[in-house]
Each structure stands twice: as C-alpha cells, then as structure tokens.
C-alpha positions in Angstrom: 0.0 0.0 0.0 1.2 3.3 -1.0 2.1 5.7 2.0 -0.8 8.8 2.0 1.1 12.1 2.4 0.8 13.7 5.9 -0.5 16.7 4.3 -3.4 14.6 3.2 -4.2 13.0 6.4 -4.6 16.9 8.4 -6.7 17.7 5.1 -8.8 14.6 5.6 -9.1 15.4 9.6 -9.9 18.8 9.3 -12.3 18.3 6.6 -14.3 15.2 8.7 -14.2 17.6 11.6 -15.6 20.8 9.8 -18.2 18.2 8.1 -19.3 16.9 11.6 -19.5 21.1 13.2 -21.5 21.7 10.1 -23.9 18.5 10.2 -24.4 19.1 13.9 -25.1 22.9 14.2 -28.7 23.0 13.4 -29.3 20.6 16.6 -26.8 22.3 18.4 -29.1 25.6 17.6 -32.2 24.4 18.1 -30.7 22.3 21.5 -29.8 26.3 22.2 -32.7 27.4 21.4 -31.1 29.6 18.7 -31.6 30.6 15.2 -30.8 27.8 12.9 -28.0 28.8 10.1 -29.4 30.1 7.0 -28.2 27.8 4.9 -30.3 25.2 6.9 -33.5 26.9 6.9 -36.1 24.6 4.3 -33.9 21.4 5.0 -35.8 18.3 4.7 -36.7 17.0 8.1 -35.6 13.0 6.9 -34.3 11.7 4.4 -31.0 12.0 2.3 -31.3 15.8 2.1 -31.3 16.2 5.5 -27.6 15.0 5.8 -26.4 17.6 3.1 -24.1 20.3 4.1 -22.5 23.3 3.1 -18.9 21.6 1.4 -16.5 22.4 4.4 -13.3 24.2 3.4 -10.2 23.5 4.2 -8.2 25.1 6.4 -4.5 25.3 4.7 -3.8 25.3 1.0 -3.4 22.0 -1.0 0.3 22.0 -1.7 1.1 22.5 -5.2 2.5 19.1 -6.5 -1.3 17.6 -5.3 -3.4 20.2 -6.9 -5.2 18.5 -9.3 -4.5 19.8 -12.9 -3.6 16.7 -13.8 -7.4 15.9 -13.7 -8.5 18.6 -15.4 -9.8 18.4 -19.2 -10.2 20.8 -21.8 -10.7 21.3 -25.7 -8.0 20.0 -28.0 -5.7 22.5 -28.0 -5.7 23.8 -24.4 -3.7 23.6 -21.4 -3.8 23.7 -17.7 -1.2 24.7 -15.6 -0.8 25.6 -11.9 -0.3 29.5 -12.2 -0.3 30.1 -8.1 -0.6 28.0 -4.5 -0.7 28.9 -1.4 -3.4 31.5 -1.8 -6.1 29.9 0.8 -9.9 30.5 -0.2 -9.1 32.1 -3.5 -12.1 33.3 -4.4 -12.6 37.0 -7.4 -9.4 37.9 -9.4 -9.0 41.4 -10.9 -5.4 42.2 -13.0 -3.6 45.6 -12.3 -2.4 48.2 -14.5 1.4 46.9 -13.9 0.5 43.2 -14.4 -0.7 42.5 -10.6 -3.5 40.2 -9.9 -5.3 40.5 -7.0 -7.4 38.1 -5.2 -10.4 38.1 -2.8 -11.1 35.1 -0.7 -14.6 34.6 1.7 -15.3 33.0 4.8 -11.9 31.1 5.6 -9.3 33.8 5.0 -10.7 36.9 5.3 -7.6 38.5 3.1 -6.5 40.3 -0.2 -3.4 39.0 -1.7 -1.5 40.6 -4.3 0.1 37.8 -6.6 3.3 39.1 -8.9 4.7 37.4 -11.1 8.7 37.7 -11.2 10.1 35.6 -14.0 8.1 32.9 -14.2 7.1 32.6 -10.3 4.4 33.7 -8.7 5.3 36.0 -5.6 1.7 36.1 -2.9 1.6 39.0 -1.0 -1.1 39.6 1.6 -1.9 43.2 1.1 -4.9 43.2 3.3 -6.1 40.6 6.2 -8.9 40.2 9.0 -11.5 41.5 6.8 -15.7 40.6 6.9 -16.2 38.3 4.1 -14.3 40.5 1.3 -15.2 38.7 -1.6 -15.9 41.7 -3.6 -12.6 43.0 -5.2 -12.4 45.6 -8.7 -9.1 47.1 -9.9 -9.9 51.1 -11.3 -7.3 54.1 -12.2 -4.5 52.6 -9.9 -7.1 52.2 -7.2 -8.2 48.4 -5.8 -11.6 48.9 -4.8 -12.8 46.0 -2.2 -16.5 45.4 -0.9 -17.6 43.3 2.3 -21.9 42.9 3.2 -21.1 45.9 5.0 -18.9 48.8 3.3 -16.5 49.8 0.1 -13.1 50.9 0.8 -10.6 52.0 -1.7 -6.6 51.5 -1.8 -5.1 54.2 -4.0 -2.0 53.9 -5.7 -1.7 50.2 -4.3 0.7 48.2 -6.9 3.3 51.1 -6.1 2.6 50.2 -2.3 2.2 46.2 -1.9 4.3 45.8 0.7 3.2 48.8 3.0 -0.6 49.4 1.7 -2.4 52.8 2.2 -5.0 53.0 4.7 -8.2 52.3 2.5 -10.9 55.3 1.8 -14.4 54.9 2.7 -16.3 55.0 -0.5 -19.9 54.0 1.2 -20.6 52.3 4.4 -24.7 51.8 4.0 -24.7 48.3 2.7 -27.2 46.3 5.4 -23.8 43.9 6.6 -25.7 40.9 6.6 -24.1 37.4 5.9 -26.6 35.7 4.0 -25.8 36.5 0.7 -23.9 39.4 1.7 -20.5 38.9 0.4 -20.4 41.3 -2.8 -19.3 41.0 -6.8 -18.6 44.7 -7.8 -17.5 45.7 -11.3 -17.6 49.0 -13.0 -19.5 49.6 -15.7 -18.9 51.2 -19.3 -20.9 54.2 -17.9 -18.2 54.8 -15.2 -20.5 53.8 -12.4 -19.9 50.8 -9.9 -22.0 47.9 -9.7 -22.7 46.3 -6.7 -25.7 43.5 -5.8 -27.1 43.1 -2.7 -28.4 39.6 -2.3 -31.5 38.3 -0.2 -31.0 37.8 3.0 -32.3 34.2 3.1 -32.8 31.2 1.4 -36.1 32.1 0.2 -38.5 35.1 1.6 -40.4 38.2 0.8 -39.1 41.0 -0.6 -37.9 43.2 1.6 -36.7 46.9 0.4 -32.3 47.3 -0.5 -32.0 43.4 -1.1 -32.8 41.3 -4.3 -31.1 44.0 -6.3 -28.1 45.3 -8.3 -27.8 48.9 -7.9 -24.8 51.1 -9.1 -23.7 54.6 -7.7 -21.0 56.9 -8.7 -17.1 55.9 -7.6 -17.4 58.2 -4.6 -20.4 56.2 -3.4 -22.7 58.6 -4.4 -26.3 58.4 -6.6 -27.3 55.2 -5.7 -29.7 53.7 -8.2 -31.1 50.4 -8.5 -30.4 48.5 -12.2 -32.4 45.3 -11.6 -35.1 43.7 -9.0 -35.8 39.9 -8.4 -32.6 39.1 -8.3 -31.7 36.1 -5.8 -28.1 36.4 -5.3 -25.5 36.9 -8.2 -21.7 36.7 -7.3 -20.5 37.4 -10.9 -21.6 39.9 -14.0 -19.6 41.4 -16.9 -20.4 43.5 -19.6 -21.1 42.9 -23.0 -18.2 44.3 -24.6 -20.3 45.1 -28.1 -23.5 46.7 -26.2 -22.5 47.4 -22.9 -25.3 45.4 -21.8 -24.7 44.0 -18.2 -24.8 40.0 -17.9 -25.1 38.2 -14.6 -25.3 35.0 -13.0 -28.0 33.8 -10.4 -28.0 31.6 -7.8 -31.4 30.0 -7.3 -33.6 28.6 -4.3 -32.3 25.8 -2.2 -34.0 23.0 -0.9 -37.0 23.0 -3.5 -35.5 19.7 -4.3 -33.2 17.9 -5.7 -33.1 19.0 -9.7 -34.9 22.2 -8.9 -34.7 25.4 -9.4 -31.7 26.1 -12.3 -28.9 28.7 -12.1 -29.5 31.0 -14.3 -27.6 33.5 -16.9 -29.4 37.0 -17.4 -29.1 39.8 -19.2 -30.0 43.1 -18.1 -31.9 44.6 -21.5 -33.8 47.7 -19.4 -31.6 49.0 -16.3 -33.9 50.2 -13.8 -36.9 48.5 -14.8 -36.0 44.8 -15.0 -37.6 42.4 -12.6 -36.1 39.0 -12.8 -38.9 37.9 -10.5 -37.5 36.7 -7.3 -39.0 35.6 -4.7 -42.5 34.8 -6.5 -40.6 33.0 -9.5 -37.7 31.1 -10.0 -35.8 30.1 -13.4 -38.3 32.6 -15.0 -41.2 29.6 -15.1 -41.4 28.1 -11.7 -43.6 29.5 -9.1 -42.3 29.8 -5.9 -44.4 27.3 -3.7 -45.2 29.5 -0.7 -44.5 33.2 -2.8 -45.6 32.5 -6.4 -49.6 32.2 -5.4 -51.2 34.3 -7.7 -48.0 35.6 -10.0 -47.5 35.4 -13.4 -43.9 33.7 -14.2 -44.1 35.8 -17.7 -44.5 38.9 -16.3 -41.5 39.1 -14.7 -37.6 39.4 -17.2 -36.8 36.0 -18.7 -33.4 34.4 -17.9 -31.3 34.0 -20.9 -30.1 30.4 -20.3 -30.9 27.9 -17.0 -27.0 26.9 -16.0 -28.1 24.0 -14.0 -29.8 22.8 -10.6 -28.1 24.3 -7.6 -24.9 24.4 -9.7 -23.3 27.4 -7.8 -22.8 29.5 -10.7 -20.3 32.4 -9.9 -17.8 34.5 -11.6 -18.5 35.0 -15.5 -16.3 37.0 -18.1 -16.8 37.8 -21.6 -13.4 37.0 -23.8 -11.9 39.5 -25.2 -8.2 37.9 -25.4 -6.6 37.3 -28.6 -5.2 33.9 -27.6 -8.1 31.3 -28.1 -9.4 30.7 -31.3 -11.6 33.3 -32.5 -15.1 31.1 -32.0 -14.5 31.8 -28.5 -14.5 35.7 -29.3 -17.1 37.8 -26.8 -18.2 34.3 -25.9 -18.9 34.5 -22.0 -17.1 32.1 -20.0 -18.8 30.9 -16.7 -17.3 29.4 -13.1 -19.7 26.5 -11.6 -18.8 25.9 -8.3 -21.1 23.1 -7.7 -23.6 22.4 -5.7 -23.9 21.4 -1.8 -27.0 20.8 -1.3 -28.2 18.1 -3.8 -27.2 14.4 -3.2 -25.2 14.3 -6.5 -22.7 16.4 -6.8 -22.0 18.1 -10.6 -20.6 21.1 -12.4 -17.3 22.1 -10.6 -16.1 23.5 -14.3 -15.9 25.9 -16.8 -18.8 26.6 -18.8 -18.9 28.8 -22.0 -21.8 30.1 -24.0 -22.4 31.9 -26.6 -24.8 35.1 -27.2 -27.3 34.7 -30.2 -27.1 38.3 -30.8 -30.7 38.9 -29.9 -30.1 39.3 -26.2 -30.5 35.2 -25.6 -27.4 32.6 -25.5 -27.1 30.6 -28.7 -25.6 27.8 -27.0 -23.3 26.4 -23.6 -21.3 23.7 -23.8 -18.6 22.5 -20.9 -14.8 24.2 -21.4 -13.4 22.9 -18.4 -14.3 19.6 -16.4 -12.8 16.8 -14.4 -13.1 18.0 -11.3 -15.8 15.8 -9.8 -14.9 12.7 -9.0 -16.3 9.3 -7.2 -18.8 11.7 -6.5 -16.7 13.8 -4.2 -14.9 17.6 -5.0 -11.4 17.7 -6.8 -11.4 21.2 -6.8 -14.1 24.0 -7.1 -14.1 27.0 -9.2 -14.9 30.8 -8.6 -13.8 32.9 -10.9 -12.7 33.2 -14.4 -9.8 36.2 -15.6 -8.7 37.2 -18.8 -5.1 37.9 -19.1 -3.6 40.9 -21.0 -1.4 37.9 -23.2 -5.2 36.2 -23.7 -5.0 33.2 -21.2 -7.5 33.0 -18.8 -6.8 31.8 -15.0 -9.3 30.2 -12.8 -9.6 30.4 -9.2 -10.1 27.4 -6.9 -11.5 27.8 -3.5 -11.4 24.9 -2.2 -7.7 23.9 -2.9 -6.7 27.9 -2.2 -5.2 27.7 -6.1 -5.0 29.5 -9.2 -5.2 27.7 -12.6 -4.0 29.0 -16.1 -5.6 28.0 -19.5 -3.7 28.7 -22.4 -4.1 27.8 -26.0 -0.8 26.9 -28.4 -2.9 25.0 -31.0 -3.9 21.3 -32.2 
C-alpha cells in the first residue's frame, strides 16, 4: 500500500471535523434554542437531504504538486497549468495596470493577496487581512476597490505600495452587513458607475426593500440607483463588450428539491426597470411554492439560459483575449462551483456560452471539467480572468489555487 502524504491525512481530519460542526449545528441551535443557520432553513426534516451540508473548506492550501491539474480536461488545444498555490480560499481575481493580480477570498481567509509574477514565479503578498467576508474586489485608475456585506473601501496607488498598503478610503458604508448572501461581486460599468448587488437575505422570503437588487452609484459612493429587482443572489456579472449590456449570473432557491430550481444567466436589457422575478418565481417559469400564489412567471424578465440545478454558478467574463481561437471571441465564460445541497454532486467546471445576438445565448457547452470525481470535489471553481497575453486563470477555492488555460494549437 502506497504511504498517504501527511498533508493529506490533516486535510482529511480537518475536513471530517468541519463536516461533523457543520452537520451538527442546526441541533446544536435548536438544542440552544437559537436561530438555525441560514443555509439550513427549508432542509428536509428525513431523508438524504437532511444529511447535506455546506462543502467544508479546508483550512490550509493544497500544496502544489497535489493540486489537481492533472485531472482537469479541456478542448483539444488547451492547457492547464498551476499559475499560483498557497493562496487559501481564493475566491474574485482582478489584473492591475502593472501586471498584478489580485485576489479576494470569503469566509476562511478573510484576506486580499497581491500575486506578482517575477520571472516565471508567482510571488503572494497579503496586502490586506482580517476583513468581513471580502469577496468583492475591482481594480480602477491605480485604485483596488474591495467590498464586504457591509462597506466599500478604496486603496489608492496600491501596486506602487504592496508591501506597505495605504490606509483604504471609505467609499460608502450603507450596505445592510448581513451574511446571507452578503459577500459582494462589484465591477464598474462602461458608464463609469460601480455595480454592486445586494443579495437576499435568506434562502427564500419576501421581498424586503435594499436586497434582491443590483444597484450602481458613482465611484465616490454617491447616486445610488437600482439597475435590476428579483434578483436572488449573483456573485459574478460582466459587460457585453459590443452593447454594454450587463450579464449576470443567479443563484437559485435551495431545498425546493433535488433537480430544482436552475442557475441562471441574465441579461439586463432595461436598467432600472428589470424584474427578474425573485422571490415569486424562479428560473423565469417556476412558481415559488409559498410566494408565487397568484403571479404570473411571464411577467417578470426572462433568464437567458438555465445553468443547472443548484450548480453554484459564480464568476463569469466575456473573452476579449486574442489567444483562443476566434469562435470563442465575446463568448462569455462561466465558473460552476457546484452544488452542496443536492445528493449528487456536478458542475465544478468551466462553462462557455455563446450570445445569439438577440439578447439570448445561442448555445453552452462545458470548457473545463474533471473536477468531480467518485462523487466527491477535486477542486471547485470561482472565478474566471482574462489575461492581458489572452489566457485566462481560474480560481479554486477549495484547494486555495489558481489555474491557467492557455491555448498553443492542435
């Protein structure tokens, strides 16, 4: 029998511990006579959904040499490599002026890093630590921008100043600071403006006024305006590079069962007055089963393309490298994280799809798979970034990596 690395034994450990504090906090809760988690609220009370759990995450960083690129599978043509390690929860990517790419991370880390790349090695640089959730992260004029459920601070002049950062600038501190769906995706817009959602703060409930929304506001935090309503919780959007149009992903309901509702991929065709139909509807044709009564499903926006059941879909970029083949042009390119709560897990890839032009997708196919196996997580991505040379990196969460894909031909 082969000897299993010591770094995989504490992985295993920690991950059977966090999976048994995870299993056993709603009873713990309820022993408590405390709220249960959010995530819990809707669970099945028997059966095989009541085991399912949020996927715990690891503590420490897969080392490199057992990342698992080797697993990972792509068009003829393409390559995976390992671009970066050691980044724990690597969650939203953004590239700076100077070559820079940053990276958020979520609930584990609470960090910024700063990855450089000196000569073919990656150099990570924590640039920022002990932050709430600070998944939101967009790189403007010199100026890294980062957004927790609560505020939006600014670091000027920061790729001058990565190893002594600036004290950040308060750009607006009225977000509600919730967790549940709190953690942010921000990107500014072709009109200048930033973008920033503000997710609902359950699994599913009424609307409640400042949630279910993307709203932008000027880059001093000012002129708030909402662009769309109904919209569950989206941790990724880009903008059409030919319209301008804004593009998001969806998260849907959980718990509604196993191979419903879908993910979905939307297009924003009428800022301000688009109602993607949240909490009454879900994948633009399902009616919620306690909200729905009496709603319309066509009334509200129609999704552009369902992405899946519970398939986590996050980060999202339209190409505009020069790299990949040229079918790939303005296609948008999609992180599934895959799902927790269904009893088979999926997805954990790269999707792309292509726009037909008439605000709907033309078709998705998978660009990156393999990372499901024996029914268990090889890795899960978050986010997709295009390169200035035209590759794209992915970031993995759950082994605290980052991936390049890079195409030299068939």
């Amino acid at each position: 029998m082969n000897a299993v690395p010591s770094s995989c034994l504490k992985r295993g450990v920690w991950r059977t511990l966090a999976l048994a504090l995870a299993l056993t906090v709603p009873a713990l809760a309820s022993a408590a006579d405390e709220e249960v988690p959010f995530w819990a609220i809707g669970m099945p009370k028997d059966g095989p959904g009541k085991t399912l759990a949020p996927v715990p995450s690891y503590p420490i960083p897969t080392a490199a040499d057992q990342l698992p690129v080797a697993k990972i599978k792509l068009p003829p043509g393409f390559k995976a490599e390992v671009w970066a390690s050691n980044i724990l929860d690597a969650r939203g990517m953004r590239q700076g002026d100077k070559g820079t790419v940053f990276v958020s991370s979520l609930f584990v880390a609470g960090k910024i890093y700063a990855v450089q790349d000196q000569g073919g090695k990656r150099e990570v640089k924590t640039i920022a630590k002990d932050l709430f959730l600070p998944n939101g992260i967009e790189f403007h004029k010199g100026s890294l921008f980062v957004a927790t459920p609560k505020d939006i601070t600014r670091y000027d002049n920061i790729e001058a100043n990565l190893d002594n950062p600036p004290k950040p600038v308060m750009i607006y501190d009225k977000l509600p600071g919730l967790v549940p769906h709190g953690w942010k995706f921000i990107k500014i817009g072709p009109d200048g403006k930033l973008y920033v959602p503000t997710g609902a703060p359950c699994n599913i409930c009424d609307r409640t006024d400042g949630f279910m929304q993307i709203a932008k506001m000027n880059l001093d935090g000012s002129n708030v305006e909402v662009v769309a309503k109904g919209v569950r919780n989206t941790v990724g959007f880009d903008f059409d590079p030919k319209t301008g149009d804004l593009w998001y992903t969806n998260n849907g309901r959980d718990w509604l069962s196993e191979d419903l509702p879908n993910d979905t991929l939307n297009r924003v065709g009428k800022p301000g007055k688009d109602d993607f139909g949240y909490p009454y509807c879900h994948q633009g044709n399902m009616a919620d089963p306690q909200f729905g009564w009496g709603k319309d499903c066509s009334e509200f926006t129609q999704p552009a393309a369902m992405t899946g059941p519970h398939a986590g879909t996050l980060g999202m970029r339209f190409y505009t490298g020069k790299m990949f083949p040229a079918k790939y042009q303005n296609a948008i390119f999609m992180a599934r994280h895959g799902p927790w709560n269904r009893t088979k897990k999926y997805a954990a890839d790269i999707m792309v799809a292509w726009l037909d032009g008439k605000g709907g997708i033309a078709k998705m196919e998978p660009f990156m798979t393999g990372l499901v196996e024996k029914n268990e997580y090889l890795g899960r991505p978050v986010d997709v970034l295009v390169l200035k040379d035209g590759s794209m990196l992915v970031s993995d969460d759950h082994n605290g990596a980052i991936y390049r894909i890079s195409y030299k031909g068939v």
